[in-house]
Structure formats: structure tokens, C-alpha cells
ROVOZA-311143 format. One line per 8 residues: for each residue x negated, y, z negated of N, C-alpha, C, O. Coordinates in Angstrom, 2 decimals. Atoms other than C-alpha are relative to their C-alpha. Last residue first. Layout:
// residues N
X,Y,Z,X,Y,Z,X,Y,Z,X,Y,Z | ...
END
This chain:
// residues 111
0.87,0.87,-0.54,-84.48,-36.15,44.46,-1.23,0.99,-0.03,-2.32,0.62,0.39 | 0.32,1.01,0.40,-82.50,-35.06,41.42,-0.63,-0.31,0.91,-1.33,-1.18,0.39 | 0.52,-0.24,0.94,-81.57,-31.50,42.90,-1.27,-1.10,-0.72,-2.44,-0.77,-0.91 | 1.39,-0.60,-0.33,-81.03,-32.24,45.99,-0.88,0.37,-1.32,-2.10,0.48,-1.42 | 1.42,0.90,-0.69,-78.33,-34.67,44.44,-1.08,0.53,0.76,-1.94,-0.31,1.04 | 0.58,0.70,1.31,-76.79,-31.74,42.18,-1.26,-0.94,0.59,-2.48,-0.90,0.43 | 1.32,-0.60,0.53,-76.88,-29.57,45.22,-0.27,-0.70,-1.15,-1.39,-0.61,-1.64 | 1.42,0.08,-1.20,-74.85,-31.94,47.30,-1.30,0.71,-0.47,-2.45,0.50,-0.10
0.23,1.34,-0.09,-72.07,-31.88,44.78,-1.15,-0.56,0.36,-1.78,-1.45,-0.20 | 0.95,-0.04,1.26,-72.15,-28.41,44.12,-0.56,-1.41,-0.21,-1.52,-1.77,-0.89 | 1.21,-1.16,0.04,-71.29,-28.01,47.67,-0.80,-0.26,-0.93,-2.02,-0.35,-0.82 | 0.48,0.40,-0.55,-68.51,-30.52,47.49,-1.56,0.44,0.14,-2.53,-0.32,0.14 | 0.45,1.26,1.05,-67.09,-28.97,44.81,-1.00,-1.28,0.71,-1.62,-2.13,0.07 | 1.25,-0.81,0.81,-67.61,-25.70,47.04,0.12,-1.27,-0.53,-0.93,-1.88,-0.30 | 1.14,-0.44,-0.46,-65.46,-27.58,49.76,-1.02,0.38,-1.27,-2.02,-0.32,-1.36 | 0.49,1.17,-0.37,-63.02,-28.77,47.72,-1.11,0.15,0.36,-2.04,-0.23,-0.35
0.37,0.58,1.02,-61.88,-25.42,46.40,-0.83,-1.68,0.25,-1.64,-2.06,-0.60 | 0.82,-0.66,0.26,-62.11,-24.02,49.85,-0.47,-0.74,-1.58,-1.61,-1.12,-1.84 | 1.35,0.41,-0.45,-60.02,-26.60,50.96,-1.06,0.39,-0.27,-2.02,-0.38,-0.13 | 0.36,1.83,0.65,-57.57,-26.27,48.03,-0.89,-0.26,1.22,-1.71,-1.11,0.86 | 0.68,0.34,1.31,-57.44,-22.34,48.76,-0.31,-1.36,-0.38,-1.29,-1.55,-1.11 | 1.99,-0.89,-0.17,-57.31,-22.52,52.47,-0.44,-0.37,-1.75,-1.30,-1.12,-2.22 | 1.21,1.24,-0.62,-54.11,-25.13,51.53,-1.25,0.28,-0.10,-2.17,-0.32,-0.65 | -0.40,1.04,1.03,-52.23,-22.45,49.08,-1.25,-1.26,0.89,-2.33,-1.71,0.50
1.07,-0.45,0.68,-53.40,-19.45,51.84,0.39,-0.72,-1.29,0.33,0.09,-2.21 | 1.75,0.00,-0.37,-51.23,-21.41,54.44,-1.20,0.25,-1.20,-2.07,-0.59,-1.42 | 0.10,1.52,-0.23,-48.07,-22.37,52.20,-1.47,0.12,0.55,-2.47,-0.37,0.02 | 0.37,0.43,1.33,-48.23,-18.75,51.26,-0.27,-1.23,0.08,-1.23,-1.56,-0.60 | 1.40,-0.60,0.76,-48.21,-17.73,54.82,-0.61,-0.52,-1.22,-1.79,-0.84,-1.31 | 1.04,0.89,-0.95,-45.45,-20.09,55.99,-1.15,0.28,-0.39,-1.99,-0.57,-0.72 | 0.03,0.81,0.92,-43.25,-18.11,53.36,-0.88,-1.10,0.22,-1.30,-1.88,-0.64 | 0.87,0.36,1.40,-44.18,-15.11,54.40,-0.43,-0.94,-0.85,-1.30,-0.98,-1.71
1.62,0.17,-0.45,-43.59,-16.19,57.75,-0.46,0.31,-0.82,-1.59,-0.12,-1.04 | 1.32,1.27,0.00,-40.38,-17.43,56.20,-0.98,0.10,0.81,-1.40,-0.93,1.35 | 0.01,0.96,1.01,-39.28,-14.29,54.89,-0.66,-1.14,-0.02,-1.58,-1.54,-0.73 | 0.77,-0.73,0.49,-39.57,-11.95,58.00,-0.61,-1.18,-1.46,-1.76,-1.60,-1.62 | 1.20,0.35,-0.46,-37.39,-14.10,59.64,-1.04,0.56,-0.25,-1.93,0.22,0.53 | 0.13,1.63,0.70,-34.92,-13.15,57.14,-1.30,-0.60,0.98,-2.28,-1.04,0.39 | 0.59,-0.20,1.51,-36.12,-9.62,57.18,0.06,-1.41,-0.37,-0.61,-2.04,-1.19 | 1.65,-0.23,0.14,-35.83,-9.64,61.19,-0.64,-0.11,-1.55,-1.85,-0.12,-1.76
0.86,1.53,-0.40,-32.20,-11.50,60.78,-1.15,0.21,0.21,-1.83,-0.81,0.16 | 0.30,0.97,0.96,-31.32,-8.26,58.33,-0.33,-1.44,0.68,-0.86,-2.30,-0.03 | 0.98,-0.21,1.25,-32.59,-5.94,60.82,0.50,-1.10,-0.86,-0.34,-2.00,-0.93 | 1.33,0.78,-0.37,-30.33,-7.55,63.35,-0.89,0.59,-0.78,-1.63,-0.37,-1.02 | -0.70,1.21,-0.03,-26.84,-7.45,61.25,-1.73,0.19,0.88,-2.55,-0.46,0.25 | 0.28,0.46,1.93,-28.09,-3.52,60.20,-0.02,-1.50,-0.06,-0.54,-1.92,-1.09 | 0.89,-0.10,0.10,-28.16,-2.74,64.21,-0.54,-0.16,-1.49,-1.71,-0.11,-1.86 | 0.72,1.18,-0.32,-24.80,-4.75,64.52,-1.79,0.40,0.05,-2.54,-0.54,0.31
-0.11,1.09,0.57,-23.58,-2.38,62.05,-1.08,-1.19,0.78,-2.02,-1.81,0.31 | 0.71,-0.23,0.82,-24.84,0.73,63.30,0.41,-1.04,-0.93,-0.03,-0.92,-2.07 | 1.13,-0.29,0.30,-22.96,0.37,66.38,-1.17,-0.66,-0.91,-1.90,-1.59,-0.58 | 0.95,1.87,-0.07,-20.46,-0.93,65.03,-0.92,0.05,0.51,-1.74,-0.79,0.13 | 0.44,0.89,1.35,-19.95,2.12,63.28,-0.50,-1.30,0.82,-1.43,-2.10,0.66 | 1.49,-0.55,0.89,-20.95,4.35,66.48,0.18,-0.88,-1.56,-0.79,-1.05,-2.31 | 0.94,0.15,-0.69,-17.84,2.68,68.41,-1.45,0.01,-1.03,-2.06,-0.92,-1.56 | -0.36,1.69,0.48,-15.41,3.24,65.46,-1.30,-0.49,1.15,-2.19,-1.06,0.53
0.68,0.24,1.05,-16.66,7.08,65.92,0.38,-1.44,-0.42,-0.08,-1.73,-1.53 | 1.28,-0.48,-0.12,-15.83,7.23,69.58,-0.64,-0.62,-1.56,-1.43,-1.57,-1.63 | 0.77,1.28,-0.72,-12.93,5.56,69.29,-1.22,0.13,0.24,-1.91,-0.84,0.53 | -0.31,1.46,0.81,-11.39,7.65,66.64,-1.15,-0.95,0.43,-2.01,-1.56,-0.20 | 0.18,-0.21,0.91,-12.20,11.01,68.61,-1.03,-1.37,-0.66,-2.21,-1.72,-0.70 | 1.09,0.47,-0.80,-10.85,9.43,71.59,-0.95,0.24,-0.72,-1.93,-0.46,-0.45 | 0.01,1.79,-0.61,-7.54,8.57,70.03,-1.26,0.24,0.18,-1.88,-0.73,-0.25 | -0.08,0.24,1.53,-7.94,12.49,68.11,0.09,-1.54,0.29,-0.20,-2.23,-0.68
1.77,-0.20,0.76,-8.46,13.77,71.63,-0.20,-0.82,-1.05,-1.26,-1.43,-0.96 | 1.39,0.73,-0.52,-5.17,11.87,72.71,-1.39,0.50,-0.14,-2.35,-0.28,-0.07 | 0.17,1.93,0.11,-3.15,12.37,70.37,-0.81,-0.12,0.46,-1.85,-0.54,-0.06 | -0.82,0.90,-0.77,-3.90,16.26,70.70,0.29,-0.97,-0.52,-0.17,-0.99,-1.67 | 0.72,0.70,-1.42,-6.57,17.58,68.04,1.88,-0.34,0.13,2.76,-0.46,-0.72 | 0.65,-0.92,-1.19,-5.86,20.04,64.94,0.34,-0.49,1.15,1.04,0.25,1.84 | -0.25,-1.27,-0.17,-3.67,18.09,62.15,-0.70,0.82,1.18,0.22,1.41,1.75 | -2.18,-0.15,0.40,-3.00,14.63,62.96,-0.07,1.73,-0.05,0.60,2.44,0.69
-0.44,0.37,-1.38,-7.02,14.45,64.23,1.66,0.27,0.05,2.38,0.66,0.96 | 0.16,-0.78,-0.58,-8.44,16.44,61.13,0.79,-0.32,1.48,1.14,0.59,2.24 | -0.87,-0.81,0.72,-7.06,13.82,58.79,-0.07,1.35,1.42,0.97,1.71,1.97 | -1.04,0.00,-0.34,-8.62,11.10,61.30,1.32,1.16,-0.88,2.53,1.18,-0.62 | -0.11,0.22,-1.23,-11.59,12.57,61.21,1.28,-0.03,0.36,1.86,0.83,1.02 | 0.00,-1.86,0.17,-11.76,13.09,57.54,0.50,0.10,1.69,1.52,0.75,1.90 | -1.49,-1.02,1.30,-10.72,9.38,57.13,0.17,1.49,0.04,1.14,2.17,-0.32 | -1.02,0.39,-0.71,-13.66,8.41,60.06,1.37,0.61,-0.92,2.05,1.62,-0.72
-0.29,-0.92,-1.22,-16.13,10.68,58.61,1.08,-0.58,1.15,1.47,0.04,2.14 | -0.60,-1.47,0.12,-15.54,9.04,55.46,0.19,0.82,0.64,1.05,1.68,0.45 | -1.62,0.07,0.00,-15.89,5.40,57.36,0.90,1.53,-0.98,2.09,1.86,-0.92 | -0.87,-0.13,-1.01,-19.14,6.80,58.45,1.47,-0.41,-0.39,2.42,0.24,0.05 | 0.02,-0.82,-0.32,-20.45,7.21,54.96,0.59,0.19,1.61,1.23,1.22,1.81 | -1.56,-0.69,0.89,-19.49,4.41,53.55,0.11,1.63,0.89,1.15,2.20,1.20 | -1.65,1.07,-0.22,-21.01,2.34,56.51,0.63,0.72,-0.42,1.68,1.09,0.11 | 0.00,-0.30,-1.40,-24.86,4.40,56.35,1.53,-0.28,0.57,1.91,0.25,1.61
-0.06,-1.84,0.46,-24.56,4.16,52.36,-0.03,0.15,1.10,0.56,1.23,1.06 | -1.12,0.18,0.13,-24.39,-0.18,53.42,0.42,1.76,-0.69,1.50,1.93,-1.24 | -1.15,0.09,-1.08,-27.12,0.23,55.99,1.69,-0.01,-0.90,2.74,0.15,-0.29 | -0.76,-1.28,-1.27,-28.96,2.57,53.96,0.81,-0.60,0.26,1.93,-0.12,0.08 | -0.89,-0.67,0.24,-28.41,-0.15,50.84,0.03,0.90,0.82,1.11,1.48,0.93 | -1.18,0.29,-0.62,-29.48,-3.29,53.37,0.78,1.58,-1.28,1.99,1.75,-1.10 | -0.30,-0.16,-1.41,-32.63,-1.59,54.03,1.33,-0.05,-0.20,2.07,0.79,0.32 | 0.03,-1.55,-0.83,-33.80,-0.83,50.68,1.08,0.12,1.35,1.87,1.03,1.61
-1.43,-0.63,0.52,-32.74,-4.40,49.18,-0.21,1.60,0.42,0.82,2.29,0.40 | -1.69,0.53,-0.44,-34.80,-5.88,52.11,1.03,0.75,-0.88,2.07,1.22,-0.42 | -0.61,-0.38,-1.72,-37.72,-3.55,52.10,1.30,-0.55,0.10,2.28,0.02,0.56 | -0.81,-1.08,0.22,-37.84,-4.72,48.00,0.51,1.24,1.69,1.41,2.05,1.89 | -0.89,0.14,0.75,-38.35,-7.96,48.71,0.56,1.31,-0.25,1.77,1.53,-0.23 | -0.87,0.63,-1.07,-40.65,-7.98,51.88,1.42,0.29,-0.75,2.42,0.59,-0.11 | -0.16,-0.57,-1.18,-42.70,-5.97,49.65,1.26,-0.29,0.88,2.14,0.51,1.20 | -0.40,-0.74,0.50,-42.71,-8.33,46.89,0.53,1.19,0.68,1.64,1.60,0.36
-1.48,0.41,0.01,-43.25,-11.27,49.43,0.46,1.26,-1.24,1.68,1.11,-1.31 | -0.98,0.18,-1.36,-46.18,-9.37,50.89,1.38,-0.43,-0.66,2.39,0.24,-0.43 | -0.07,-1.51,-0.62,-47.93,-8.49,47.72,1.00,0.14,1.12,1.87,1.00,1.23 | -1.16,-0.52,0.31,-47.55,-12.15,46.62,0.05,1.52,0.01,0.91,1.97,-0.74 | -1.53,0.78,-0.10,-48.98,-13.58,49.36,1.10,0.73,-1.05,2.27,1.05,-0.79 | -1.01,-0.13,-1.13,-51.81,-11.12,49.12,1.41,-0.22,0.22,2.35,0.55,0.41 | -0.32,-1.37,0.35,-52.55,-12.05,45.55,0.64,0.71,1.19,1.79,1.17,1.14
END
């Protein structure tokens, strides 16, 4: 039940994350288009270059910080997935164990 609490979780964190980061993208490349509308008309060349570079900076930015969140969600994945593999064994030892248990109480039983 855990296991699958976690990988449901894990599941919907990931499609959460990656739509900020991809509503986090559209949205800077509108402030880049407005930017650059505002840069032809108001700013110098060269403010409106530095402008530019500034905000192309801050996308990648916020790209390569969306590019390592999604390798923390994938590594996120298979320790869930290591997990389930774990609490899949506990359960078949545990199940063993008690059969074992009942095992030992039948023959205390009979002697």
C-alpha cells in the first residue's frame, strides 16, 4: 500500500513539475517577444542586446534547473522501484515465517 502511495505520488509530482517547467518556458519566451518588441521600439541596440541576453540567460537558466529536477524524479523512480522490490521480499519472508510459525505450533501442539 505504501509502495503504491509513493509511486502514485512520484507520478503525479512528475507530470506537475514538468508542466511549471514547460508554463515556466512559454512564459519566458513571451517576455522575450514582448521584450524584444519593446527593444526595436524604446531601448538603444545595445540595451535591447543586453536586455535579450539577460533574459536568454534566465531561460536556460530555468531550463537546466527543470533538466535536473527531471533526473531527481527519474532517480526518484527507481528507489521507488527498489522499494517495491524490497517490501515484495519482506512480504514473502514474513509470509514464510508465520507459516513457519504455525508450523511449529501444530507440532507443540501434538506432543
Amino acid at each position: 500500500m505504501l509502495s503504491l502511495a509513493i509511486h502514485l505520488r512520484a507520478e503525479l509530482r512528475d507530470a506537475a513539475v514538468r508542466a511549471k517547467a514547460l508554463l515556466k518556458e512559454s512564459e519566458i519566451r513571451g517576455l522575450l517577444g514582448h521584450a524584444a518588441g519593446l527593444a526595436s521600439a524604446d531601448l538603444s541596440e545595445v540595451g535591447a542586446e543586453e536586455v535579450l541576453d539577460q533574459m536568454a540567460a534566465e531561460e536556460r537558466r530555468i531550463y537546466e534547473r527543470a533538466m535536473e529536477r527531471e533526473q531527481q524524479l527519474f532517480n526518484l523512480e527507481g528507489a521507488v522501484h527498489e522499494l517495491k522490490q524490497a517490501a515484495t521480499q519482506l512480504a514473502r519472508v514474513a509470509e514464510f515465517l508465520a507459516e513457519r510459525q504455525r508450523d511449529d505450533d501444530k507440532i507443540r501442539t501434538r506432543s
